[in-house]
C-alpha positions in Angstrom: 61.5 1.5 -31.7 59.5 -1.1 -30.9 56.1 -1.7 -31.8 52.8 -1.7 -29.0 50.1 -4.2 -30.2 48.9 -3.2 -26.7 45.5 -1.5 -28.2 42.1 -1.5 -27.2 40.2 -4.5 -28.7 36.6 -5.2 -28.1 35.8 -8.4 -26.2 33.5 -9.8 -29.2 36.8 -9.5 -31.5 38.3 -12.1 -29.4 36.7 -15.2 -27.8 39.5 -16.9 -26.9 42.4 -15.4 -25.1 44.4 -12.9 -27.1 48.1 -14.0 -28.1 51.2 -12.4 -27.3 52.3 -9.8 -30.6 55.3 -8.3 -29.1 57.8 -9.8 -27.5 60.0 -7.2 -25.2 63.8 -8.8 -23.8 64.8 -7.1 -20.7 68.2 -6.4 -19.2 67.6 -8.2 -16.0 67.7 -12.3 -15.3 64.2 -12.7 -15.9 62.2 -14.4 -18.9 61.5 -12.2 -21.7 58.5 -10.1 -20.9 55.3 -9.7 -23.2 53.1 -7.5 -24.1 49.3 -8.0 -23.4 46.1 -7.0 -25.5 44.1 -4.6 -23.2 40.1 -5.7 -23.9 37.0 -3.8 -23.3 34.3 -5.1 -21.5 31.6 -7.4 -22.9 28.9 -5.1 -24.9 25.9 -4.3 -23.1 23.0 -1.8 -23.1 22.3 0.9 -21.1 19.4 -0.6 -19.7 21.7 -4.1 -19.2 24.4 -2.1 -17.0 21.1 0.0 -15.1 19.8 -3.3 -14.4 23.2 -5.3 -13.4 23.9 -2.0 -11.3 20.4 -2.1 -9.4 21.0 -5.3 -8.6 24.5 -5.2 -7.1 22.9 -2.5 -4.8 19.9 -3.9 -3.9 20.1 -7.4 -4.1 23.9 -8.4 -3.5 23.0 -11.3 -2.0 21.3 -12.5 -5.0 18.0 -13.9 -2.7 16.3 -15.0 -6.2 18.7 -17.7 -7.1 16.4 -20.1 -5.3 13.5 -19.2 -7.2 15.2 -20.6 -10.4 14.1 -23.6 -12.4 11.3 -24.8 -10.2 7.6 -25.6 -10.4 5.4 -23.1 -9.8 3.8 -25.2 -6.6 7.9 -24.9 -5.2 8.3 -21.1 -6.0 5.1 -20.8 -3.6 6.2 -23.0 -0.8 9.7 -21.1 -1.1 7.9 -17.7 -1.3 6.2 -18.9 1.7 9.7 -19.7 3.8 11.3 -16.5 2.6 8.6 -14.2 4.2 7.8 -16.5 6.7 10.4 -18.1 8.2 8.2 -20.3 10.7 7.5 -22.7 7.4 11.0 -23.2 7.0 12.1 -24.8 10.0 8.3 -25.6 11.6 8.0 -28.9 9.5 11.1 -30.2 11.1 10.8 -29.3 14.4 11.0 -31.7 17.4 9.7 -32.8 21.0 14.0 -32.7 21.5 14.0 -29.1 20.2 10.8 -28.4 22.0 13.0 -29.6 25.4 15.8 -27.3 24.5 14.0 -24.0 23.7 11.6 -24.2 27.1 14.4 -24.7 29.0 15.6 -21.5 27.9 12.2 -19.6 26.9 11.3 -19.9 30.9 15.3 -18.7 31.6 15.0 -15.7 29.5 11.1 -14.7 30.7 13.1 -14.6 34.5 15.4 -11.8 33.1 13.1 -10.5 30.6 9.8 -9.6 33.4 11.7 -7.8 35.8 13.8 -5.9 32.6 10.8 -4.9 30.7 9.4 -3.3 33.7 12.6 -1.4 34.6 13.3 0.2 31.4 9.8 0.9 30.7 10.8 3.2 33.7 13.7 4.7 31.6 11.3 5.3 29.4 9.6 7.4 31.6 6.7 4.7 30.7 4.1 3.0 33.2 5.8 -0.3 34.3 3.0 -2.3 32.5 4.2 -1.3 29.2 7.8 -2.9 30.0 5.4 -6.2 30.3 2.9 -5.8 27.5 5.8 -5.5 25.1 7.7 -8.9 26.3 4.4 -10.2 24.9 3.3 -9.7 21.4 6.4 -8.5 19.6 8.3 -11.9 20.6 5.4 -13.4 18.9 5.3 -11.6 15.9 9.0 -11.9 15.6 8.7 -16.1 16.0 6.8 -15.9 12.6 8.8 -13.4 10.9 12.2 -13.7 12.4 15.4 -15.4 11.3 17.8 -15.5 14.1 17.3 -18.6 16.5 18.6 -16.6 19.4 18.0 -13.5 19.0 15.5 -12.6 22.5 13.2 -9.9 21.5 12.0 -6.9 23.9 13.0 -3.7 25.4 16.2 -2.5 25.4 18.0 0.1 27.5 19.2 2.2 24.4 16.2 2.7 22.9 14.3 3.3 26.3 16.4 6.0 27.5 16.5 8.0 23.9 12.7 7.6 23.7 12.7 8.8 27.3 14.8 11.8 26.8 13.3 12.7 23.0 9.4 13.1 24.0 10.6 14.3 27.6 12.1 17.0 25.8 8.8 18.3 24.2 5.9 16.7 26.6 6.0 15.5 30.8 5.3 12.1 31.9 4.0 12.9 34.9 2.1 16.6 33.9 0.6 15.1 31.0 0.6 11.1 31.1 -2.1 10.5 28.6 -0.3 12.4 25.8 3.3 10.8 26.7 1.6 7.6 26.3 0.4 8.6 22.5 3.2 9.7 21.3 5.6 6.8 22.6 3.0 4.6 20.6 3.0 7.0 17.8 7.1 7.3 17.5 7.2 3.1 18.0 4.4 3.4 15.0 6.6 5.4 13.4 10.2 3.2 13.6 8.5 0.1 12.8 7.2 1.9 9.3 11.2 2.9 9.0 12.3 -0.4 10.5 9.8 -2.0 7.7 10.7 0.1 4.5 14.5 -0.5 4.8 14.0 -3.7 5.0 11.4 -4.2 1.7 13.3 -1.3 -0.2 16.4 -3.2 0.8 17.7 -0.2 2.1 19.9 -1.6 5.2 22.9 0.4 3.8 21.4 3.4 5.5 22.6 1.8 9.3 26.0 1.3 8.2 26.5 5.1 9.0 26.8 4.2 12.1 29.7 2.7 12.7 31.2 0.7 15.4 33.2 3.2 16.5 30.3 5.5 16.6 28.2 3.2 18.4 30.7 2.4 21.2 31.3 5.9 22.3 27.1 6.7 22.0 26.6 3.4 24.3 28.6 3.7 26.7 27.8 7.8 27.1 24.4 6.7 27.4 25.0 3.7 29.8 27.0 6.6 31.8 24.0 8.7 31.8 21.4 5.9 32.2 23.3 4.9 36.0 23.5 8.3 36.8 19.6 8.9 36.0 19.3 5.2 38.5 20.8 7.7 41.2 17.2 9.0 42.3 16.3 5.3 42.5 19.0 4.1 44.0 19.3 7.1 46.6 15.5 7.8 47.7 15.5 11.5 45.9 11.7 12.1 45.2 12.1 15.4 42.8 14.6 14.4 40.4 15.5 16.8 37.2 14.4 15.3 33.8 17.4 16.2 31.9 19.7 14.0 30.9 22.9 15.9 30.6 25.7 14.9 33.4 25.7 18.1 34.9 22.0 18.7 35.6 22.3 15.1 36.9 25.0 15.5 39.4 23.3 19.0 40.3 20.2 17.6 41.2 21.9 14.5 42.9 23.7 16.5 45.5 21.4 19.8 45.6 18.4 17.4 47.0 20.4 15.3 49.3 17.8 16.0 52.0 15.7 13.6 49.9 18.2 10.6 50.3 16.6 7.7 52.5 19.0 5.4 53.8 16.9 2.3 53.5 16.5 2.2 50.2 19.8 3.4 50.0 21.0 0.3 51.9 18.8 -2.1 50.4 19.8 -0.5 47.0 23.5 -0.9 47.5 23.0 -4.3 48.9 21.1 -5.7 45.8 23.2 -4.0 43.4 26.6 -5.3 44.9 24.6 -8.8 44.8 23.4 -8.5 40.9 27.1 -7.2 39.8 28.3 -10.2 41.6 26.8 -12.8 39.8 27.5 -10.8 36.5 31.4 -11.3 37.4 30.5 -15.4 38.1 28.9 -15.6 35.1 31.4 -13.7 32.5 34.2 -15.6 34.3 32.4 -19.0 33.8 29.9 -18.8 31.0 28.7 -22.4 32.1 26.8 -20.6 35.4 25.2 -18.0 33.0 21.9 -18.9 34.2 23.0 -17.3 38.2 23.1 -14.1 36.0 20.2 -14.4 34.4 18.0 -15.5 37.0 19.6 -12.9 39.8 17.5 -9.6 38.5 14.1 -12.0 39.5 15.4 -13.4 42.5 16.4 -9.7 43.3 12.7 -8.8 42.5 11.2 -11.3 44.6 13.7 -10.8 47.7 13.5 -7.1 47.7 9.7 -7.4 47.5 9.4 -9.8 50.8 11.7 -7.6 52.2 9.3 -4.4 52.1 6.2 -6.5 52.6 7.7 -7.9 55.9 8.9 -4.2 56.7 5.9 -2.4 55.2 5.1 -0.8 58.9 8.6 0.7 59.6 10.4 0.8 55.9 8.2 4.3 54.8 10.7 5.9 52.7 11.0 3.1 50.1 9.3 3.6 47.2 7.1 0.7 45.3 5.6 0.0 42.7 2.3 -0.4 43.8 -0.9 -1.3 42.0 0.1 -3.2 38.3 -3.2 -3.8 36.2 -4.1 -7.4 35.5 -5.1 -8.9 31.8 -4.0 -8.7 27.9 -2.2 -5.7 26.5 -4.9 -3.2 25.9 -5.7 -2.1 21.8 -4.1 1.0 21.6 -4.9 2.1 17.7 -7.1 4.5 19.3 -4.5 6.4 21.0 -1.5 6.7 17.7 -1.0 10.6 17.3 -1.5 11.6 13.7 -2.3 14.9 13.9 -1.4 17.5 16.3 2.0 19.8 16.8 4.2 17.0 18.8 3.5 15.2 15.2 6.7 16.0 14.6 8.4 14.7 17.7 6.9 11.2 17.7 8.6 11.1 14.1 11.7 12.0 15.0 11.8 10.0 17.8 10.6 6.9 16.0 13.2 6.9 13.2 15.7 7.7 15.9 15.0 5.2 18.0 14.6 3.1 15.1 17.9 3.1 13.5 19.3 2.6 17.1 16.9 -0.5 18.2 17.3 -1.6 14.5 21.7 -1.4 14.2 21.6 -3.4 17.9 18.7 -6.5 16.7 20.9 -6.9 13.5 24.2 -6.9 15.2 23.2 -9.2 18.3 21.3 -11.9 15.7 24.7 -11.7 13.5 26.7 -12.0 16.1 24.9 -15.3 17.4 24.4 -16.9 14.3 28.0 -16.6 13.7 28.8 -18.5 16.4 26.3 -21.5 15.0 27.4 -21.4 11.4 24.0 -19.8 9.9 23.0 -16.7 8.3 21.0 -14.2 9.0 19.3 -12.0 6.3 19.4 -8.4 6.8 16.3 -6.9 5.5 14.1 -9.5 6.6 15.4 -8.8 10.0 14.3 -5.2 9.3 11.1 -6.2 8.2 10.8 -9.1 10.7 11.3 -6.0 13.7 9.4 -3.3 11.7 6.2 -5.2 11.9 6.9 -5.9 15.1 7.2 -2.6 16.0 3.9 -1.6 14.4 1.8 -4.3 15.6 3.3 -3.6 18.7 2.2 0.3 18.9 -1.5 -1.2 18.3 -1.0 -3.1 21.2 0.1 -0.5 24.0 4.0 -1.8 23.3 6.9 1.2 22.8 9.8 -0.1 20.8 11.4 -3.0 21.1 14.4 -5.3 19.3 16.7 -7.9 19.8 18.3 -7.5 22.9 22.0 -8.6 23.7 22.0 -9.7 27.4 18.5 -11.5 26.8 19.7 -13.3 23.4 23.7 -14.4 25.3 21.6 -15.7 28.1 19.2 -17.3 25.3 22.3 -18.5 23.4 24.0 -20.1 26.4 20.3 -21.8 27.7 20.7 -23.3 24.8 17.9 -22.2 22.4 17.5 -24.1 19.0 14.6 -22.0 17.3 12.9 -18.8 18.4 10.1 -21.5 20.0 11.9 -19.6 22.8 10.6 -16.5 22.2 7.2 -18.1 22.2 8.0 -20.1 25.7 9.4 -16.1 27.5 5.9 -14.8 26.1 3.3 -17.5 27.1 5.7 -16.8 30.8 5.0 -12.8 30.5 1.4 -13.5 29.2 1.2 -16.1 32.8 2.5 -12.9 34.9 -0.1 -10.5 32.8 -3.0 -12.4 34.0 -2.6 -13.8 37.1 0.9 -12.3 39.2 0.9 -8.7 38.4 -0.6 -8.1 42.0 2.8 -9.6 43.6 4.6 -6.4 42.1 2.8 -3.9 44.5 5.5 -4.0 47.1 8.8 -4.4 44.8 10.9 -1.3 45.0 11.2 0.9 42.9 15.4 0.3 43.9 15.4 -2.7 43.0 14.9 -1.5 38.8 17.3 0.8 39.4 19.7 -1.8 40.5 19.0 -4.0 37.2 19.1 -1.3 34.8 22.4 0.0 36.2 24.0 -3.6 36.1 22.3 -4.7 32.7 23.7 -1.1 31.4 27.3 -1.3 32.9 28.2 -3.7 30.1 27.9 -1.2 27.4 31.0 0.2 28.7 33.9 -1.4 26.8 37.1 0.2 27.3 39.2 -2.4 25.8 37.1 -1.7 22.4 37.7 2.0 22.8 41.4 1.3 23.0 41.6 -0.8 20.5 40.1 2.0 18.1 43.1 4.3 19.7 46.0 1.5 18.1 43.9 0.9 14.7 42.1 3.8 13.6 42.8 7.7 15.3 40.0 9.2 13.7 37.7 5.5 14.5 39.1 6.8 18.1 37.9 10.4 17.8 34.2 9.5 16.9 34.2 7.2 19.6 35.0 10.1 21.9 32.4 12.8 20.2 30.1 10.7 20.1 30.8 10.3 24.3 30.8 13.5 25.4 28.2 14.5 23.1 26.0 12.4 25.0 27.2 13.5 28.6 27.6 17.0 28.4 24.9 17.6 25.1 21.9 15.6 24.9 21.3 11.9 23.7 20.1 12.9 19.9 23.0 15.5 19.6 25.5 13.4 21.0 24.5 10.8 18.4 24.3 13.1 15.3 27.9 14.6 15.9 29.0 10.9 16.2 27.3 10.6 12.8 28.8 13.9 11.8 31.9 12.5 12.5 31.7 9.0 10.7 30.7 10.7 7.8 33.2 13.5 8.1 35.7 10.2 7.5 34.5 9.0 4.8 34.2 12.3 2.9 38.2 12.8 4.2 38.9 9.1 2.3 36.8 10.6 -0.7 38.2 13.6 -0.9 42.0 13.3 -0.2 42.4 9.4 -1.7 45.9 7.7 -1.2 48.1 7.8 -4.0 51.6 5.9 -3.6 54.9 6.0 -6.0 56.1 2.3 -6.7 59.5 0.7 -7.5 60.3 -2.6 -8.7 61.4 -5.5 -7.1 64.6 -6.6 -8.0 65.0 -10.0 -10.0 61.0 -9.8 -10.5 58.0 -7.8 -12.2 56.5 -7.0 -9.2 55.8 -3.2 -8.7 55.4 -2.0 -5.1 55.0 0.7 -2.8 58.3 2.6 -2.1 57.7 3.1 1.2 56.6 0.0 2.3 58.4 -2.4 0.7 62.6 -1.7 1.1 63.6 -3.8 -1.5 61.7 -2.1 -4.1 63.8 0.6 -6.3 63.1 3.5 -8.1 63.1 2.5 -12.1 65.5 4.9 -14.1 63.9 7.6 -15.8 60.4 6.6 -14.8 57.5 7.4 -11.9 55.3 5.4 -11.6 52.3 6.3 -9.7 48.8 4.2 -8.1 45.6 5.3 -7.5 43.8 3.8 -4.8 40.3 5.0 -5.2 37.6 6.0 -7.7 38.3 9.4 -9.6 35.0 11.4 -10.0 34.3 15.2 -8.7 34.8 15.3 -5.3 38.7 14.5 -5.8 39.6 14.7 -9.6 41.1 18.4 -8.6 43.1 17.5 -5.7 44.3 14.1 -7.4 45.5 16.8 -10.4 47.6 18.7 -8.0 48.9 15.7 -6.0 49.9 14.1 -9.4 52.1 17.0 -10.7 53.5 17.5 -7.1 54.8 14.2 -7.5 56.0 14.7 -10.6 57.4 17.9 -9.0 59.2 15.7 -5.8 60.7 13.1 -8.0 62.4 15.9 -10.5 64.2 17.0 -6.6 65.1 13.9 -6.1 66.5 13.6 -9.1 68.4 16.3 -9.3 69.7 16.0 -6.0 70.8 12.9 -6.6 72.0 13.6 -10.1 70.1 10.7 -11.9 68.7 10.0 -15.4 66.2 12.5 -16.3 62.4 11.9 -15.7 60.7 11.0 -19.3 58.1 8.9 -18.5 55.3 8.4 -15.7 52.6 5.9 -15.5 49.6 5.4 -13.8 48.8 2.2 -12.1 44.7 2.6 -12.6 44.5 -1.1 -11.0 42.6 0.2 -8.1 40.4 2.8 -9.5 37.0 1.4 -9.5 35.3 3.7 -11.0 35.2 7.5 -13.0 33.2 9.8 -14.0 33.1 13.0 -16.5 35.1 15.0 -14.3 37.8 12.1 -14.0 38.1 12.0 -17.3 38.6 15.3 -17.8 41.1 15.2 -15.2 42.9 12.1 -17.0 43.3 14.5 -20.5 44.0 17.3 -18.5 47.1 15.6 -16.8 48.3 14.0 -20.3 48.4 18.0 -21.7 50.2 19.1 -18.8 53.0 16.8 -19.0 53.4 16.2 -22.5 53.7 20.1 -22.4 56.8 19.6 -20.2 57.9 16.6 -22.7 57.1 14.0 -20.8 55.3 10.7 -21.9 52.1 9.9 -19.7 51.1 6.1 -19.6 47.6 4.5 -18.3 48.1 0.7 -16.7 45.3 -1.5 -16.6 41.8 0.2 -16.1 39.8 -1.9 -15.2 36.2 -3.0 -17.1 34.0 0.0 -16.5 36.6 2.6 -16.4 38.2 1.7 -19.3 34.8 1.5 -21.2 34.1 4.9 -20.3 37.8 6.1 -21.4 37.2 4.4 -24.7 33.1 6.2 -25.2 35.1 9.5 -24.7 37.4 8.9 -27.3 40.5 10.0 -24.8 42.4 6.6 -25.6 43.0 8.1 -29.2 44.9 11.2 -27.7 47.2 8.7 -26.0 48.2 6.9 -28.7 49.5 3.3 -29.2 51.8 3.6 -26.4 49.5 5.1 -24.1 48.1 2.2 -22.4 49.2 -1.2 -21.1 48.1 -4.3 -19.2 51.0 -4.4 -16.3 53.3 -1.9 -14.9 56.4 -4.3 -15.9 54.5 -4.4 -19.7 54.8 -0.6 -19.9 58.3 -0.3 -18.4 59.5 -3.1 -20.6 58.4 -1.6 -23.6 58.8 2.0 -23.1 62.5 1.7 -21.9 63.3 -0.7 -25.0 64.3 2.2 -27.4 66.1 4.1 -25.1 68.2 1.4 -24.3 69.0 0.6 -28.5 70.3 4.4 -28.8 74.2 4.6 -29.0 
């Protein structure tokens, strides 16, 4: 029999790489094969491995490094451009980027005024609140921020779940005053969320929602958000508040004495018009600016229209009277104590997560497209303040929105000057054009929620999920119809539910493959993937692709021995050489824990009970350490681990093959 130098051997024994010992001929055309030392991991402390560990979850990105081997006068300047952006690129700015971002600060502000007042409507809000908060949070975010594009303010999502949260507990229009708290107090309350995950580095927590889960929960709400424009668009004066499809359509239909066929008309008219130049614009990006500038001109015809017609167009709806002047202090009015306490925090993290998932993907998603990066938590911190100083000063929440940062993108925006330029524009209409909104129609928001809305529906994406990813597909869909036929929040959780239920299923029930060889080489594959690849004589080999810990050590125990089980069919239906051997490829097993282990020794017993020989294949660093620290290496003996499948079969199979 052939002898295994394949040990364990600490790292420290060997500084340079260890040398063959063994050297196994094969049978087949290949050069002789030989046996590797397996090494344990460099030796470090428990407090070494909690520190590397905290550090891989925490700070992956590693945002330190710059910090190293500098002067303590450079360490502050840097200190300075990590939290504050603005000192980074400020010192370099130009009058030619000055030109650029203008150019499209003023094109933004034209889609960004008449947006911020139609979903402050979603909101259920007063339309000055739409204004006030496309004015300080774009400045806050100019200091803070790292995306150059991203073009910060109100966002349909967020509106209509902050809408349909605090609707559920308090009335807009019964109790105005203590709506108005509590939308100050939830946006209080995301930007402390928004804020912590971003300084606790924390921004793991969002990747719960998934994509799929975020496509089905948009375009459910964009469904729900154009139906809610129906008592807009139609005329209909008592409207229900729920925002279920059913109640909708009930109420649509069951007050069609209500409908007015002016606004109706000029709804349909203006709508058709706004989609239009939507279609001109995604067809040729180059005209994105007839896009972006429609929803204003659409403010400002539809407003001469009913000022003209004032005397004979009665049943449109305005407006009407728009204070003028600086967003009031509103410290005075955050809800701290009280029983809808509990509402404005659940609405605020809510809302939170949502507006926070959408700024982070939109500034990504741009900065992708100009080759730069955008960090992650200080995007969450950059959008928490925002959101804080912003429920100080009469703002709701508020994040990087994608229509207003693709038309900020294509304007051709170089630094988030722009986001300075669309403010000084709202702070411009604050003070000295908010009495030119007293005849705009209350249509005409309708019409630019339902188009900026409409895009959220991706189809394509959804069928996309249906060709990759089945269960992708069916969070997609729960997370739809939980927001049609459920409620907003509901509809979101299951989708949640859902995501999560996947990831406990890949856990759970890992994927383990049986592998064969490939002929003429010492590749070992999967069986059922590769056709070339053969079953090796008297062997099973098995792979692991996942961590063994609790949650699966049990089933991976019974899906081990049914294998075992399967091959002994196969071999006897087959009528070839007995089973003596299996090995297990640990190459992809990440990680273990006690009950792993246990698992491991409990699977050796098993089958050595049944005479066969069980073989581990190349653990990798942390689980091998944790094999040797319970001392269940020494139960396998010296042929009980290996560094490559082709090692193990090699070496095994060598004194079978010199018996007579």
């Amino acid at each position: 029999m052939g002898i295994n130098s394949n040990r364990v051997e600490h790292f420290s024994d060997h500084p340079a790489p260890p040398e063959t010992a063994v050297t196994i001929p094969t049978e087949l055309a290949m050069p002789p094969l030989e046996v590797h030392k397996v090494c344990l991991p460099p030796h470090k402390t428990t407090l070494q491995k909690f520190r590397q560990r905290l550090a891989e979850i925490f700070f992956p990105d590693d945002p330190f490094y710059r910090f190293k081997n500098q002067t303590c006068f450079r360490k502050f300047v840097l200190a300075l451009q990590f939290f504050f952006p603005v000192f980074q690129w400020g010192p370099n700015y130009t009058f030619t980027l000055l030109r650029s971002d203008v150019v499209s600060g003023l094109t933004i502000a034209s889609l960004a005024i008449p947006q911020g007042i139609s979903y402050a409507k979603l909101a259920n809000l007063p339309p000055i609140i739409g204004l006030y908060s496309s004015f300080v949070p774009p400045l806050i975010y100019s200091v803070l921020g790292s995306s150059r594009h991203l073009g910060v303010g109100p966002v349909s999502i967020a509106s209509l779940v902050m809408g349909s949260m605090l609707g559920e507990a308090v009335s807009a229009t019964e109790d105005p005053i203590l709506y108005l708290q509590l939308a100050f107090t939830a946006t209080f309350f995301a930007g402390v969320f928004q804020a912590s995950l971003g300084l606790l580095r924390l921004g793991f927590v969002i990747d719960f929602l998934s994509k799929a889960t975020l496509l089905g929960f948009m375009a459910g709400a964009a469904v729900i958000v154009s139906l809610q424009q129906l008592k807009g668009l139609l005329g209909i004066v008592h409207f229900t508040s729920k925002m279920q499809i059913v109640p909708v359509l009930v109420s649509v239909f069951s007050h069609n004495n209500e409908w007015s066929w002016q606004t109706i008309a000029l709804g349909l008219g203006f709508l058709l018009f706004l989609l239009t130049t939507r279609k001109i614009s995604m067809r040729k990006p180059k005209l994105f600016w007839i896009s972006a500038a429609a929803p204003l001109t659409s403010v400002i015809l539809s407003t001469l229209i009913v000022y003209l017609l004032r005397s004979k167009a009665h049943g449109i709806s305005t407006i009407g009277h728009l204070p003028k002047g600086l967003n009031p202090p509103s410290l005075n009015m955050l809800y701290f104590n009280g029983p809808y306490l509990g509402v404005a925090v659940k609405t605020g993290i809510v809302t939170g997560i949502l507006s926070l998932t959408e700024g982070i993907a939109v500034g990504r998603t741009f900065a992708a497209l100009k080759n730069y990066q955008v960090d992650g938590n200080k995007e969450m911190m950059a959008i928490g303040l925002m959101n804080m100083a912003g429920s100080c000063s009469s703002c709701y929440v508020t994040t990087g929105s994608f229509s207003r940062s693709a038309v900020n993108y294509n304007a051709g925006a170089q630094t988030v000057v722009s986001n300075v330029i669309m403010a000084t524009a709202v702070l411009v209409t604050l003070l000295f054009l908010m009495p030119l909104f007293y005849y705009t129609p209350n249509v005409i928001l309708a019409a630019i929620i339902i188009t900026a809305v409409i895009g959220l529906i991706d189809y394509q994406a959804a069928l996309r999920l249906w060709k990759v990813d089945k269960l992708d597909f069916l969070a997609c869909l729960s997370s739809f119809f939980g927001v049609l036929f459920i409620s907003v929040p509901l509809g979101l959780a299951i989708a949640v539910g859902v995501s999560v239920f996947k990831i406990l299923l890949h856990v759970t029930r890992p994927n383990t493959v049986a592998l064969g060889n490939i002929p003429g080489t010492h590749i070992y594959q999967n069986l059922s993937r590769y056709k070339e690849a053969s079953r090796v004589p008297s062997f099973l080999i098995l792979a692991v692709e996942s961590p063994i810990f609790f949650a699966n050590s049990t089933y991976l125990q019974e899906r081990i021995m049914r294998w075992v089980r399967e091959e002994e069919e196969h071999i006897e239906l087959n009528n070839e050489s007995a089973l003596k051997c299996i090995i297990l490829d640990m190459t992809a097993v990440t990680a273990i824990d006690t009950s792993g282990i246990d698992t491991i020794c409990e699977l050796r017993k098993m089958l050595e009970k049944r005479s066969f020989q069980f073989v581990l294949v190349n653990p990798v660093g942390n689980v091998l350490e944790k094999l040797h620290q319970s001392n269940i290496l020494e139960s396998f003996g010296l042929n009980g681990l290996y560094l490559t499948v082709g090692e193990a079969v090699a070496d095994i199979s060598s004194p079978w093959k010199a018996q007579p």
